[in-house]
Structure formats: structure tokens, C-alpha cells
DOLOBA-225343 format. One record per atom (N, C-alpha, C): residue in one letter; x, y, z. Coordinates in pm, whole numbers, plus 50000, padded with zeros to 5 digits. Example, Ala and Ser with C-alpha at 12.3 -4.5 7.8 and 13.67 -1.06 7.14 Angstrom:
a513194943150780
a512304955050780
a513204967050780
s512854977550708
s513674989450714
s512905000350787
This chain:
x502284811850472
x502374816850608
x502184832050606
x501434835150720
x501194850250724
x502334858650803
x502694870250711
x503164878350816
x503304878550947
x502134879350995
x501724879851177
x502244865751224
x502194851651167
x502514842551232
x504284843151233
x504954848251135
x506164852551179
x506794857451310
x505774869951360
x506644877951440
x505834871351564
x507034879251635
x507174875351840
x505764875851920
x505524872552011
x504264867052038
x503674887152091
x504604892952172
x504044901852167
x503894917252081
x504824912751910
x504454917251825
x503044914051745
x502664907151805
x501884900551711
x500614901451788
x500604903651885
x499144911351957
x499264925551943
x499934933651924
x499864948151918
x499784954651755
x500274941451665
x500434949851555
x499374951151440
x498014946551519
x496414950451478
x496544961751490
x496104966451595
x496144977451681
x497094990051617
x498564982451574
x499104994651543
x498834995451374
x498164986851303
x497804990651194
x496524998451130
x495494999451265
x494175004051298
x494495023551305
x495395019351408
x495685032651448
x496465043351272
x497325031651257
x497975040651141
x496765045051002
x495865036651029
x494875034350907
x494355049350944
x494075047251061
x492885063651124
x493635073451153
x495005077551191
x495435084651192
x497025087851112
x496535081551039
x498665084850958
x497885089650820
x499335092950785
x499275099450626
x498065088350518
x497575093350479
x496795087350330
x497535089750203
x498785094350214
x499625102750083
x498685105049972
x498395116050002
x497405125649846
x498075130749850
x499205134049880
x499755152949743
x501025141249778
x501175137349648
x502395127549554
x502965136549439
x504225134349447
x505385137649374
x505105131449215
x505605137649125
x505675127849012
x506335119348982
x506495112348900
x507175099748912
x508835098848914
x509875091748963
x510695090648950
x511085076648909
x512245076848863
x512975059948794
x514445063348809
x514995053848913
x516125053748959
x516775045548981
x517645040948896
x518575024648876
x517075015948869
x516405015748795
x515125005948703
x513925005048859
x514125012948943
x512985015749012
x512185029348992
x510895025549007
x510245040048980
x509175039349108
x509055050549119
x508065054549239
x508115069749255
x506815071349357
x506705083949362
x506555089649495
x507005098549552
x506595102349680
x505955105649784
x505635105049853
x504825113749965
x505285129949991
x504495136449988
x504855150549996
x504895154950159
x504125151250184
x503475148050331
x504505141550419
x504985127250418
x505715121450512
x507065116150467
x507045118650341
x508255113750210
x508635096950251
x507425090350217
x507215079450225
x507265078050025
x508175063750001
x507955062349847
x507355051349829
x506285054849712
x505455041049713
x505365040549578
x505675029749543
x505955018349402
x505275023149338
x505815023949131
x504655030149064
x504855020348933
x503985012048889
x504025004348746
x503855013548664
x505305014048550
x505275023548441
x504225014148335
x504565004648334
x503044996748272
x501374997448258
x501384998948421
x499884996648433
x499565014048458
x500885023448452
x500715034548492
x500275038548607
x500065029448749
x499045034148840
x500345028748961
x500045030449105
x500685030049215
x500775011349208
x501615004149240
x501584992349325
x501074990649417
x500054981149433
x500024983949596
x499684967749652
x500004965849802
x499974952149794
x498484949349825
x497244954649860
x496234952549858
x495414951249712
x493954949949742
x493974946549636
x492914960449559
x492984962349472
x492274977549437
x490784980449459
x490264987449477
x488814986449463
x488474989149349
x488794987349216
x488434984949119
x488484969249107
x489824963949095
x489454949549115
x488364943049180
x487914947649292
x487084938949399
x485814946749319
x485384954249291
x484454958949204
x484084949149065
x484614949148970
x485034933848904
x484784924448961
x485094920349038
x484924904749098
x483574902149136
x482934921649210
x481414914249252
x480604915049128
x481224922449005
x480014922348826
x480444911448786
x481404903948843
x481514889848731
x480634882048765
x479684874048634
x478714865048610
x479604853248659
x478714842948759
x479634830348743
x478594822448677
């Protein structure tokens, strides 16, 4: 089940719209903090809106729930 089919009927017509808007006009967070790890979370900040966004000490790179454009890059060089 999707997100959107969760919420209220008139959350759920506006919250395109309000994700369009945030896409074109909200923070992109480029000037990030360095990393922090705090009780086994790590992330790093927004300098800009001090928004914290997830950081894999593993993969070394941000979490993110989309999917990377490196991945989707990959997917279109893979031979099937």
C-alpha cells in the first residue's frame, strides 16, 4: 500500500502539489554538516534548514529513500 492511499481524501489531493512545490522551491541541502553518530544513529545536517538526513557509515554515502541515479544508470547498462 502506498503512502497516499493512507491519508484523508483531502490530503491526498493536495499532497502532489505540495511535493512539486517543495521539489521547486525548498532546500536541495548542499552545504551539509559532517557526519554525526548519536546513540548508533548517524546523519548529517542541513546547514540551510537543519533538516537531518540519514548517512550509511557503510556505504559511506546519504540514505535516501529514492532510488540513486547511479543505480538507475546501472539498470539502463545492464545487458539482459
Amino acid at each position: 500500500m502506498k503512502v497516499v492511499d493512507e491519508l484523508p481524501g483531502w490530503e491526498r489531493f493536495k499532497r502532489p502539489f505540495a511535493v512539486a512545490l517543495n521539489f521547486a522551491f525548498g532546500c536541495h541541502h548542499r552545504k551539509l554538516s559532517r557526519v554525526f553518530t548519536i546513540e548508533g544513529r548517524s546523519y548529517k545536517v542541513c546547514c540551510d534548514c537543519g533538516a537531518h538526513l540519514d548517512y550509511s557509515l557503510k556505504e559511506m554515502s546519504l540514505v535516501s529513500s529514492r532510488p540513486s541515479r547511479h543505480a538507475l544508470r546501472s539498470l539502463r547498462t545492464r545487458h539482459i
